[in-house]
Backbone bond lengths (Angstrom), bond angles and torsions (degrees), N, CA, C in turn:
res aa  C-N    CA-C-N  psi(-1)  N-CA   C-N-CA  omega(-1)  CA-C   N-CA-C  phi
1 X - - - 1.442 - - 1.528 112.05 -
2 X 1.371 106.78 -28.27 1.756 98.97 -176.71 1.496 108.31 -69.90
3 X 1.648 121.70 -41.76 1.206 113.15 -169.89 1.684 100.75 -60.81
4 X 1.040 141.35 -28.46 1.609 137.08 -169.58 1.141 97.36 -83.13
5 X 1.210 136.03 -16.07 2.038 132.87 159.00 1.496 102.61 -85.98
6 X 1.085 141.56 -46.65 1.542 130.48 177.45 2.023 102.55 -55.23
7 X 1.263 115.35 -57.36 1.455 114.07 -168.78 1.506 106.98 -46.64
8 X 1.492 112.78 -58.58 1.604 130.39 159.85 1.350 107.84 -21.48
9 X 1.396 112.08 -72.67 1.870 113.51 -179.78 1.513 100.55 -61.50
10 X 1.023 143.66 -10.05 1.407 130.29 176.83 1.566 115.54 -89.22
11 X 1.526 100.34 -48.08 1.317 94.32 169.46 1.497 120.53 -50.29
12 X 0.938 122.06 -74.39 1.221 144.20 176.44 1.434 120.50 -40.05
13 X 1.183 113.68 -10.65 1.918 136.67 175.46 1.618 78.17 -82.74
14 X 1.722 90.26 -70.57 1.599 103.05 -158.97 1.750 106.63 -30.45
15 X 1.717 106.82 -65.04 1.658 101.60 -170.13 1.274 112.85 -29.55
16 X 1.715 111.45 -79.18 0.988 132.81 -162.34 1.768 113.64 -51.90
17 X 1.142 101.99 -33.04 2.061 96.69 154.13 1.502 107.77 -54.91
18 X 1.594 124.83 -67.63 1.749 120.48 -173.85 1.701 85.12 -37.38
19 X 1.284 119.03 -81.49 1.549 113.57 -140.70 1.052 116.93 -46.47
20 X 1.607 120.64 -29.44 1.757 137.46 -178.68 1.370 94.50 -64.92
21 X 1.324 112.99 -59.92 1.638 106.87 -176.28 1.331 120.06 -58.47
22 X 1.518 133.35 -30.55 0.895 139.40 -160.85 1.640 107.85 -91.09
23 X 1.457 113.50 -28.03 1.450 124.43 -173.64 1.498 91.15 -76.60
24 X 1.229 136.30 -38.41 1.300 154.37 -167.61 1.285 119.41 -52.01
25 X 1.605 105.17 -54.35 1.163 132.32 -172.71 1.756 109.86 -79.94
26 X 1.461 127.06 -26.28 1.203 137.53 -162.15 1.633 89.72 -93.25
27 X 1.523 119.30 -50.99 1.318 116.65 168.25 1.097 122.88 -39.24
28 X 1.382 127.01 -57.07 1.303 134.26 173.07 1.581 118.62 -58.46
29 X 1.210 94.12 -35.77 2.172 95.19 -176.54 1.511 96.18 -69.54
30 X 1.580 129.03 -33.94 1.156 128.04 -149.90 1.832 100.61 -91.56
31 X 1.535 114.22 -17.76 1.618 121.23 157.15 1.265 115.73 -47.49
32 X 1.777 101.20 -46.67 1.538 87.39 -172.46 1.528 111.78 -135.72
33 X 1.841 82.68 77.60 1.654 72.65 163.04 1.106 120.97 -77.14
34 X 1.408 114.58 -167.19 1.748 116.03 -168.48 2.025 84.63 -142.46
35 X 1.797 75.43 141.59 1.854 96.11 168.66 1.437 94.68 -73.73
36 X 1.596 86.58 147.39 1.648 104.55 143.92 1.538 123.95 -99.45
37 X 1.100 108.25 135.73 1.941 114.33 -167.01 1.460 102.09 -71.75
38 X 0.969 121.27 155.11 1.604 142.49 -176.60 1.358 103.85 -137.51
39 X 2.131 97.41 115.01 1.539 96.91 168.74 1.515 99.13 -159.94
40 X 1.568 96.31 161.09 1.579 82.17 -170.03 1.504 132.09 -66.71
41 X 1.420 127.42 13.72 1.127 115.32 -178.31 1.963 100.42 -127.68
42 X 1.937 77.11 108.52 1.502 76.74 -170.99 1.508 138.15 -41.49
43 X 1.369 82.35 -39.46 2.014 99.56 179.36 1.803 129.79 -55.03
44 X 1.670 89.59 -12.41 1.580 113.86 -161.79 1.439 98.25 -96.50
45 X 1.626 103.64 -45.39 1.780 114.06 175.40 1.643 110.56 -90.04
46 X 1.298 107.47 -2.25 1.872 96.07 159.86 1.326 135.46 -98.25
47 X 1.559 93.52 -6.79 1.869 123.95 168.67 0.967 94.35 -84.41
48 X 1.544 149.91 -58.37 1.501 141.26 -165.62 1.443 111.04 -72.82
49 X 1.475 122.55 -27.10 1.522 112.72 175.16 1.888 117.37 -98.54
50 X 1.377 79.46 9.23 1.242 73.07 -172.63 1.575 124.15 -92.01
51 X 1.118 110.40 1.03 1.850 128.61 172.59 1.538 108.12 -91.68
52 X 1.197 116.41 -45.34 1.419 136.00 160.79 1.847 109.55 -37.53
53 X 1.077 88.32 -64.05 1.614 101.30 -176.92 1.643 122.36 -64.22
54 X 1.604 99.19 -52.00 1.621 94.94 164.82 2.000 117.70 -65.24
55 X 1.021 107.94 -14.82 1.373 112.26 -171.79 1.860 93.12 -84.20
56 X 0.828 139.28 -42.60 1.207 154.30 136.00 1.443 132.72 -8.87
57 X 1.366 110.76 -50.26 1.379 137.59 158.08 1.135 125.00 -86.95
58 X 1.580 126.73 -18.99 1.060 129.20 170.42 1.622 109.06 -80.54
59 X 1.387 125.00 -38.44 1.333 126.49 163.49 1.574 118.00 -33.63
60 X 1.540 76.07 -70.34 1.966 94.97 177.02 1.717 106.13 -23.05
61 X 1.431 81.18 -77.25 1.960 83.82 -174.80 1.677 122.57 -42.78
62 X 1.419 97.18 -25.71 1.661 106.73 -167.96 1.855 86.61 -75.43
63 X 0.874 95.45 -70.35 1.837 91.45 -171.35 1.236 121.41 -37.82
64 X 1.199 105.71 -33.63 1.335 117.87 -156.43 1.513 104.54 -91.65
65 X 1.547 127.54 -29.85 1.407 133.75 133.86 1.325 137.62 -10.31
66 X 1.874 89.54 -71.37 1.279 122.94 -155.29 1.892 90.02 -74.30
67 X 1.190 128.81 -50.23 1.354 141.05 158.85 1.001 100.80 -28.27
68 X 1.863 132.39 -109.33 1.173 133.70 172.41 1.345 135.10 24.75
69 X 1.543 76.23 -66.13 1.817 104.20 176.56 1.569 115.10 -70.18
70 X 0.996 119.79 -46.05 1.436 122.95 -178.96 0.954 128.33 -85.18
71 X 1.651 118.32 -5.07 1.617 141.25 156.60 1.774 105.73 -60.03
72 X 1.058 94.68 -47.81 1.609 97.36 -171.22 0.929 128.47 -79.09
73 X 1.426 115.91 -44.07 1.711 135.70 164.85 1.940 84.11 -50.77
74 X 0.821 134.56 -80.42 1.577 139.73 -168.22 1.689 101.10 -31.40
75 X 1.472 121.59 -57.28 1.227 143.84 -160.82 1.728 100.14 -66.74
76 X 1.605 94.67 -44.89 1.537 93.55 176.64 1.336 120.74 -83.29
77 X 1.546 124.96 -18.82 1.118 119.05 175.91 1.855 117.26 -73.52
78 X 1.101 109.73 -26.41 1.585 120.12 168.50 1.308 99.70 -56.53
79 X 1.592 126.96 -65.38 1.603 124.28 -143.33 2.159 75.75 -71.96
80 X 1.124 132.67 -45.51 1.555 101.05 -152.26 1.518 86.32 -71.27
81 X 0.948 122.07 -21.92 1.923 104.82 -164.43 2.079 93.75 -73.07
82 X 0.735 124.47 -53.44 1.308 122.07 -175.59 1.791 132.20 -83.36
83 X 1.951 87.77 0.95 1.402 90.45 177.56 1.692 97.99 -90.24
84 X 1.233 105.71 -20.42 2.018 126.54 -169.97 1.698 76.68 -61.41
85 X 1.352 121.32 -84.64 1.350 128.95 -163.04 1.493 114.14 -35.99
86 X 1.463 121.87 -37.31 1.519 121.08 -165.74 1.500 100.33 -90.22
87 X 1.513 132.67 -34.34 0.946 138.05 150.64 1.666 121.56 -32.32
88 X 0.892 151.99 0.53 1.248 117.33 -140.10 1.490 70.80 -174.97
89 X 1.463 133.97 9.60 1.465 132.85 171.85 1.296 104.42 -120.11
90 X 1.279 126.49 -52.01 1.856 120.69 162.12 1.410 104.83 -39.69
91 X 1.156 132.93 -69.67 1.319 130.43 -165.07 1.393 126.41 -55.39
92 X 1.429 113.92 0.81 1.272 125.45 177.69 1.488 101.81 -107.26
93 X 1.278 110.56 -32.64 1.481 109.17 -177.40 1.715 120.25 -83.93
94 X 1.432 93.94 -21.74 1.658 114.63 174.50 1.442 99.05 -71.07
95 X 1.235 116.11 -57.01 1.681 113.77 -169.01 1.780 110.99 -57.35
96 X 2.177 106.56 -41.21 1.327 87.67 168.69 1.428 130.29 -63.20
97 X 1.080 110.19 -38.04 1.946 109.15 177.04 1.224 100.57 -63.63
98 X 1.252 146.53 -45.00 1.648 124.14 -177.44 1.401 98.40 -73.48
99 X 1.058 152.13 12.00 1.479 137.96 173.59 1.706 113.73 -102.64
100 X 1.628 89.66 -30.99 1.386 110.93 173.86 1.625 120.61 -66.29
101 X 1.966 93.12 -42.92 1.671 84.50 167.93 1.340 127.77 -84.58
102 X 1.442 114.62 -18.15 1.593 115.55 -171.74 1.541 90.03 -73.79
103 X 1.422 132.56 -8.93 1.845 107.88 175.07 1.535 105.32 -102.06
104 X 1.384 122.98 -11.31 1.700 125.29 166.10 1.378 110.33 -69.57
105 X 1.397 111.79 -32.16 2.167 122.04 -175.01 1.943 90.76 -54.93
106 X 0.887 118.58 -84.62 1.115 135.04 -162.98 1.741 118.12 -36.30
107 X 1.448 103.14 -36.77 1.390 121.59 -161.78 1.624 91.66 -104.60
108 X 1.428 135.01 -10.95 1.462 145.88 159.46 1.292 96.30 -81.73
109 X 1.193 134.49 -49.95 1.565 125.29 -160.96 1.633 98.60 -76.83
110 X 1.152 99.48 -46.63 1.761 97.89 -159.64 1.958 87.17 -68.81
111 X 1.002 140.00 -33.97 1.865 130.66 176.64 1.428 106.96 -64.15
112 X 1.674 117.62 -29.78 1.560 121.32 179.08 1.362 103.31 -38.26
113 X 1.973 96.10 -75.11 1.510 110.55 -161.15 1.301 109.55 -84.49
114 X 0.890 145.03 13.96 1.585 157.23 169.27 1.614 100.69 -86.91
C-alpha cells in the first residue's frame, strides 16, 4: 500500500511542476508581447500582423495544453492519494461486521436447534 501513496505523491509533484512550468512560460510570453503596426493600408498591416498573430495562437494552444495536462496529472495524483485513504477505511469496517456476524451465526444456530 505505501508504494500506491509514493506513485500518488509523484504524480501530483509531477502536475504541479507542468503547471509551475506552464504558469512560467505564459509569464514570460506575456513580457514580450509584440505590437501590431498601424498603417494606412490595411492589407499591408494585416500581412505584417499576421505571422505575429498566428505565432501568438500557436502559444495559446501550447499553454493551454501544457495546463490541461498538469491539471490532471495534479487531479490524478489527489484521487490515488485519497482513494489509498478511503480504501483502507471500509476494510476495517467490513472486517468488523463480518466478525460481528460470525459471533451472531452461532448464537442463531444454537436458538435454531434449541
Amino acid at each position: 500500500m505505501e508504494t500506491i501513496k509514493i506513485s500518488g505523491f509523484v504524480v501530483l509533484f509531477s502536475g504541479v511542476a507542468v503547471l509551475l512550468f506552464t504558469f512560467f512560460n505564459a509569464y514570460l510570453f506575456l513580457l514580450g508581447a509584440l505590437e501590431i503596426p498601424v498603417s494606412t493600408n490595411l492589407i499591408a498591416a494585416f500581412g505584417e500582423a499576421l505571422a505575429p498573430l498566428i505565432q501568438m495562437c500557436i502559444r495559446a494552444v501550447y499553454l493551454g495544453i501544457m495546463g490541461w495536462i498538469g491539471s490532471i496529472l495534479t487531479r490524478r495524483g489527489v484521487q490515488i492519494i485519497t482513494v489509498e485513504k478511503e480504501e483502507t477505511k471500509p476494510k476495517d469496517k467490513k472486517a468488523k461486521t463480518e466478525a460481528q456476524a460470525e459471533k451472531e451465526q452461532p448464537k442463531e444456530q444454537a436458538e435454531a436447534q434449541g
